[in-house]
KEFIKE-456437 format. One record per atom (N, C-alpha, C): residue in three letters; atom name; x, y, z. Coordinates in nm, 3 decimals. Example, Ala and Ser with C-alpha at 12.3 -4.5 7.8 and 13.67 -1.06 7.14 Angstrom:
2
<"ALA" "N" <1.319 -0.569 0.780>>,
<"ALA" "CA" <1.230 -0.450 0.780>>,
<"ALA" "C" <1.320 -0.330 0.780>>,
<"SER" "N" <1.285 -0.225 0.708>>,
<"SER" "CA" <1.367 -0.106 0.714>>,
<"SER" "C" <1.290 0.003 0.787>>,
This chain:
77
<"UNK" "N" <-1.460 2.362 4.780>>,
<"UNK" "CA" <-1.443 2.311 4.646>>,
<"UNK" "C" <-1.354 2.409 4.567>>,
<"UNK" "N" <-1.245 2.372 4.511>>,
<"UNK" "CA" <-1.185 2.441 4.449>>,
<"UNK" "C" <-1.221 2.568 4.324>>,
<"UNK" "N" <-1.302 2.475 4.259>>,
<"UNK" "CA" <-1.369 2.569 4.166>>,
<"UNK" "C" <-1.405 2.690 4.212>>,
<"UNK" "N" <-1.505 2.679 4.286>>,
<"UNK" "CA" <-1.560 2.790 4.412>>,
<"UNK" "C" <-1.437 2.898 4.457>>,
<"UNK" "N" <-1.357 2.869 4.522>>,
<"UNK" "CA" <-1.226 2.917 4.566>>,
<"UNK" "C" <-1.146 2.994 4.384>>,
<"UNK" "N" <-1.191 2.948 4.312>>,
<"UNK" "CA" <-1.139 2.984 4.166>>,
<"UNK" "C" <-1.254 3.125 4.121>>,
<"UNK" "N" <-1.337 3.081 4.179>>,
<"UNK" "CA" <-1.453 3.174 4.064>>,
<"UNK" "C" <-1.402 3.282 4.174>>,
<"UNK" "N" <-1.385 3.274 4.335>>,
<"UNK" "CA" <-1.405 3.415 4.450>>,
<"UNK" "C" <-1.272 3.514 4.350>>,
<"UNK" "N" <-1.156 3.412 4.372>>,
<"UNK" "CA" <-1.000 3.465 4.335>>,
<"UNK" "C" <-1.059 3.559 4.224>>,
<"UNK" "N" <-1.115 3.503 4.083>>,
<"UNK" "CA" <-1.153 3.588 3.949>>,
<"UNK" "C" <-1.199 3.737 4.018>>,
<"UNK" "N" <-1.345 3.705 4.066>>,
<"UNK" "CA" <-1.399 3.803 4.071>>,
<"UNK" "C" <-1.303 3.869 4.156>>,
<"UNK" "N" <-1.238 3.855 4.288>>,
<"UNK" "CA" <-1.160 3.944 4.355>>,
<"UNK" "C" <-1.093 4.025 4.322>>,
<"UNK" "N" <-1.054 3.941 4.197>>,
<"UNK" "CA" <-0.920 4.033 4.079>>,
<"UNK" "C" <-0.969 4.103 3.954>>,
<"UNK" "N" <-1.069 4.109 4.000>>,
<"UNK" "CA" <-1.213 4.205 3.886>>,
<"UNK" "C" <-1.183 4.154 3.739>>,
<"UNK" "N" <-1.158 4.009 3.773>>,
<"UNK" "CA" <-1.203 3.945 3.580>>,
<"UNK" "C" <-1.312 4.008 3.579>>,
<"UNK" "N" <-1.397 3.991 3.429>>,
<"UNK" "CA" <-1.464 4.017 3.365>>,
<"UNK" "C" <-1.549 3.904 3.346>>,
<"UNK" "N" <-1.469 3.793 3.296>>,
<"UNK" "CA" <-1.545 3.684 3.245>>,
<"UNK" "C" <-1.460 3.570 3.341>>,
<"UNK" "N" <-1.505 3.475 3.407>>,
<"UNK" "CA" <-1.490 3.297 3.466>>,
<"UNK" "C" <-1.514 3.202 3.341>>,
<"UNK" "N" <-1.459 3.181 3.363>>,
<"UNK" "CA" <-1.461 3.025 3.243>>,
<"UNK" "C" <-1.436 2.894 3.351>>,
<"UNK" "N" <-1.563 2.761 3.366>>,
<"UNK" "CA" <-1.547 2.658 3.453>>,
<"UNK" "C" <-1.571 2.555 3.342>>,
<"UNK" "N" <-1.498 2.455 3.371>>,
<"UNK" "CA" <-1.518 2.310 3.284>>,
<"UNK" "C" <-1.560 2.216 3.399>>,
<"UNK" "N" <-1.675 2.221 3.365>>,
<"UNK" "CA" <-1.760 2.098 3.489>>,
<"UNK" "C" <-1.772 1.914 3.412>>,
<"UNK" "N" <-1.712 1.853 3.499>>,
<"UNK" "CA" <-1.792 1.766 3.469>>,
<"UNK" "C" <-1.905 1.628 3.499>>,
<"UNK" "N" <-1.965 1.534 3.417>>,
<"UNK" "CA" <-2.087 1.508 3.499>>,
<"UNK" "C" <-2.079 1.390 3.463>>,
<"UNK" "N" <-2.085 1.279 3.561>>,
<"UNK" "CA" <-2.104 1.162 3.544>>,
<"UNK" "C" <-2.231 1.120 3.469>>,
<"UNK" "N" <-2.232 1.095 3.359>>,
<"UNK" "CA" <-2.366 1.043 3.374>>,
<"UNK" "C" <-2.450 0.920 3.404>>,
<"UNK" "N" <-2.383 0.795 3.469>>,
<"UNK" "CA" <-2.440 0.723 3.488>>,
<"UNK" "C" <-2.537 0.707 3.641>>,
<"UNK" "N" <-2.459 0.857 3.680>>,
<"UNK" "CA" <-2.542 0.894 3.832>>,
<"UNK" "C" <-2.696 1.018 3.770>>,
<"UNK" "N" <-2.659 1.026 3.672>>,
<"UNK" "CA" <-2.742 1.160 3.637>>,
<"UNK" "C" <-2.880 1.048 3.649>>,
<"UNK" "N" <-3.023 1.118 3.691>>,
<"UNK" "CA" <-3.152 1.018 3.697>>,
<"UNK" "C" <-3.201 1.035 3.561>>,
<"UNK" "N" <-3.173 0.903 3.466>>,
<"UNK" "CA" <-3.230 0.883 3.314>>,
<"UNK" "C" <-3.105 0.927 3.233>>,
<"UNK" "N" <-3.035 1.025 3.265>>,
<"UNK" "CA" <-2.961 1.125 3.190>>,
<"UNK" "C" <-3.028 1.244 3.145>>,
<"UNK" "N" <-3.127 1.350 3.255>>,
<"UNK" "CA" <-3.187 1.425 3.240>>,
<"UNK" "C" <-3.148 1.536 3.333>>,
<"UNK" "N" <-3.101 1.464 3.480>>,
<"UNK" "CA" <-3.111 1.513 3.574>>,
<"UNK" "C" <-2.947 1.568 3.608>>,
<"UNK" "N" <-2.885 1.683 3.651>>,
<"UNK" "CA" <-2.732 1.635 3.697>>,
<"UNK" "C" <-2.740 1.767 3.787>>,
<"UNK" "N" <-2.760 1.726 3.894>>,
<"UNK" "CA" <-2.804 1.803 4.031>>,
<"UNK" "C" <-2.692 1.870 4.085>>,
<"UNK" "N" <-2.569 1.780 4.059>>,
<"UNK" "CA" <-2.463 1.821 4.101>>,
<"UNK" "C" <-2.387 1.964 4.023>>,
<"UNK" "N" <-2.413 1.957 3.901>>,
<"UNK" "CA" <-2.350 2.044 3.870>>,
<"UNK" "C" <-2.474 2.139 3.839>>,
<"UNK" "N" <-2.596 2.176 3.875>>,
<"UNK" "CA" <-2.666 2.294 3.894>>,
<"UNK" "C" <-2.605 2.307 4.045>>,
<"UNK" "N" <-2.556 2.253 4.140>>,
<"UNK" "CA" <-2.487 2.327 4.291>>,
<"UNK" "C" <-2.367 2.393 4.228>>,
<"UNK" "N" <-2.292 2.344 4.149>>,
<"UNK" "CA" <-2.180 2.410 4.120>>,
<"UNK" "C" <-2.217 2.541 4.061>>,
<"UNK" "N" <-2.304 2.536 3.974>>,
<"UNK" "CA" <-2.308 2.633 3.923>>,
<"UNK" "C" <-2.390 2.786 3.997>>,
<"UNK" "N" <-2.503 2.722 4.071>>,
<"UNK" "CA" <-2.530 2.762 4.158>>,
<"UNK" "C" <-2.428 2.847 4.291>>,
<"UNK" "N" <-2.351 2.752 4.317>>,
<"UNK" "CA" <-2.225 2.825 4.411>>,
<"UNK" "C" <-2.110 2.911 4.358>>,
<"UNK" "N" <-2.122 2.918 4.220>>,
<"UNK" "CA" <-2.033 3.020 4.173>>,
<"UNK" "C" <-2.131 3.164 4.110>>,
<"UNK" "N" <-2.263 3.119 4.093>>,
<"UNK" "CA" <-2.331 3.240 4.071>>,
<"UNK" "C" <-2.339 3.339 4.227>>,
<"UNK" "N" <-2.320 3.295 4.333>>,
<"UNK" "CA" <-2.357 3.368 4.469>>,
<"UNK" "C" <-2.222 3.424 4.494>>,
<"UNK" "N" <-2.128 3.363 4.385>>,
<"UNK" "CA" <-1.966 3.456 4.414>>,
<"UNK" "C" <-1.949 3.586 4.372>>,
<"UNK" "N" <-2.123 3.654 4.301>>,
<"UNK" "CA" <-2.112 3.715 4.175>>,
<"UNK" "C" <-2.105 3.712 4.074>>,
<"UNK" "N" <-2.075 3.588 3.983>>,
<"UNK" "CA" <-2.134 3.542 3.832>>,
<"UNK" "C" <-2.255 3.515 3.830>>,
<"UNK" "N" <-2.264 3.535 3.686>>,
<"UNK" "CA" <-2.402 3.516 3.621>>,
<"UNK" "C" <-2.337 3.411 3.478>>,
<"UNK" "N" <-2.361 3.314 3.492>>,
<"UNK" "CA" <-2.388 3.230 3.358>>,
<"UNK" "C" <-2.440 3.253 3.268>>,
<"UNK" "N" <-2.380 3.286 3.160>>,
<"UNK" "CA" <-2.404 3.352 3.044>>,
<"UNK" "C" <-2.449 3.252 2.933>>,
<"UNK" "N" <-2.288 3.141 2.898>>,
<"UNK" "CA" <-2.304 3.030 2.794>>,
<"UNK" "C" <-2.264 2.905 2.830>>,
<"UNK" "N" <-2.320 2.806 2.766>>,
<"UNK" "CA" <-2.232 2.727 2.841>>,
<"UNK" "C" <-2.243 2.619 2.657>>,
<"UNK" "N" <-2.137 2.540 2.663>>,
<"UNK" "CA" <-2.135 2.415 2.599>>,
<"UNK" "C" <-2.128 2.292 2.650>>,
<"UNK" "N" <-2.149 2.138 2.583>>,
<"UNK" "CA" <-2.121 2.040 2.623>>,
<"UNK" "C" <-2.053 1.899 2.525>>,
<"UNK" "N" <-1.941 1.815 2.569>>,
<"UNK" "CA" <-1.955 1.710 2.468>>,
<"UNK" "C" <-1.960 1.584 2.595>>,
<"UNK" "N" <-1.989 1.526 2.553>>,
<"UNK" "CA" <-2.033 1.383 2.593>>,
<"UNK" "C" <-1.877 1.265 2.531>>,
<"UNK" "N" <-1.821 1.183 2.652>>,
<"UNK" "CA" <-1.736 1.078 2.593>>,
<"UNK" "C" <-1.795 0.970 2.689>>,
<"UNK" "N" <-1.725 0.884 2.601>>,
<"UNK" "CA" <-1.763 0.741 2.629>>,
<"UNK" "C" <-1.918 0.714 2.559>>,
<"UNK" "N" <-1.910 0.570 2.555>>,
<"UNK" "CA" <-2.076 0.527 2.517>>,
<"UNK" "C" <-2.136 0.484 2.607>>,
<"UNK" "N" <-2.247 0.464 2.604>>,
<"UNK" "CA" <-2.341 0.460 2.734>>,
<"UNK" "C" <-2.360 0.552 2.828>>,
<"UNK" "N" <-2.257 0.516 2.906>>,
<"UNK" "CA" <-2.246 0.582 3.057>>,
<"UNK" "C" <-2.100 0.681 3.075>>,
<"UNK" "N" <-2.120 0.776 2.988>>,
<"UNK" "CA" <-1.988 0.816 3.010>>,
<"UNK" "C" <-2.006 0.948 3.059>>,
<"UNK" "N" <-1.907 1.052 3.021>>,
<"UNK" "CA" <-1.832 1.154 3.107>>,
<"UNK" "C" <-1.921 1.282 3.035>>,
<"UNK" "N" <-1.970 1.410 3.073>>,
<"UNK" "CA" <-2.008 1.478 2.994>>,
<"UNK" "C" <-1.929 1.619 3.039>>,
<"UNK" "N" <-1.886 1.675 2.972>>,
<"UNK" "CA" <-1.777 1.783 2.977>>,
<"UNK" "C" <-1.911 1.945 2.949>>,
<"UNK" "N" <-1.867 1.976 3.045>>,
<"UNK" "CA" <-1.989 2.082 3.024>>,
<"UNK" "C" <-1.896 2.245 3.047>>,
<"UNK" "N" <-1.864 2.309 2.967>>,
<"UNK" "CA" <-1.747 2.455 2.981>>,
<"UNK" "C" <-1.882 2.538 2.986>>,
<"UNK" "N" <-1.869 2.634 3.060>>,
<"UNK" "CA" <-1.933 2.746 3.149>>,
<"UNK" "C" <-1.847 2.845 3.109>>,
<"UNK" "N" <-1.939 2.958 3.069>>,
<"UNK" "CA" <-1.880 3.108 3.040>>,
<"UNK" "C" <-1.974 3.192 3.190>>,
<"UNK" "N" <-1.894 3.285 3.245>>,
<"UNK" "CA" <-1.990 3.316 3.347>>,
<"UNK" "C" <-1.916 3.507 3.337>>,
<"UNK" "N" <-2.015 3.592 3.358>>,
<"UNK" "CA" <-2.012 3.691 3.354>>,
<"UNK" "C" <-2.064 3.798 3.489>>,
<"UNK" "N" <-1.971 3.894 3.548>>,
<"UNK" "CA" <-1.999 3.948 3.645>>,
<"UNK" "C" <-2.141 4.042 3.673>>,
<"UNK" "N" <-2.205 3.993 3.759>>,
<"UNK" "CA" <-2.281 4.077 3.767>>,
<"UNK" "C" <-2.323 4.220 3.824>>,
<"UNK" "N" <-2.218 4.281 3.818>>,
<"UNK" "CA" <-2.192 4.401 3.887>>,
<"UNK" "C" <-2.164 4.515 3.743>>,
């Protein structure tokens, strides 16, 4: 996954801070509670050496739409 391949490159090059813009379907999310997929993402960039610090979100579309979720992630070393 690219992202993944993005967060190794950062840390390799001793950023400081990763910044990821995830985003989440929600009409797959279960209720709109659940979004499994992007706890793996986030999950697979914390084992690169980040630690998730902040994160924000906005929501488009009505109903069933897109949710934009930006990730601040910080080294843990």
């Amino acid at each position: 996954m690219q992202i993944i391949e993005d967060a190794r490159m950062a840390y390799q090059q001793d950023r400081k801070i990763f910044v990821a813009r995830l985003s989440a379907d929600l009409g797959k999310a279960s209720k709109g509670t659940s979004l499994p997929m992007v706890a793996n993402v986030i999950e697979a960039i914390e084992a690169e050496g980040w630690h998730l610090d902040k994160m924000a979100n906005a929501v488009f579309g009505m109903g069933f739409g897109y949710e934009n979720i930006t990730c601040l992630f910080r080294r843990t070393d």
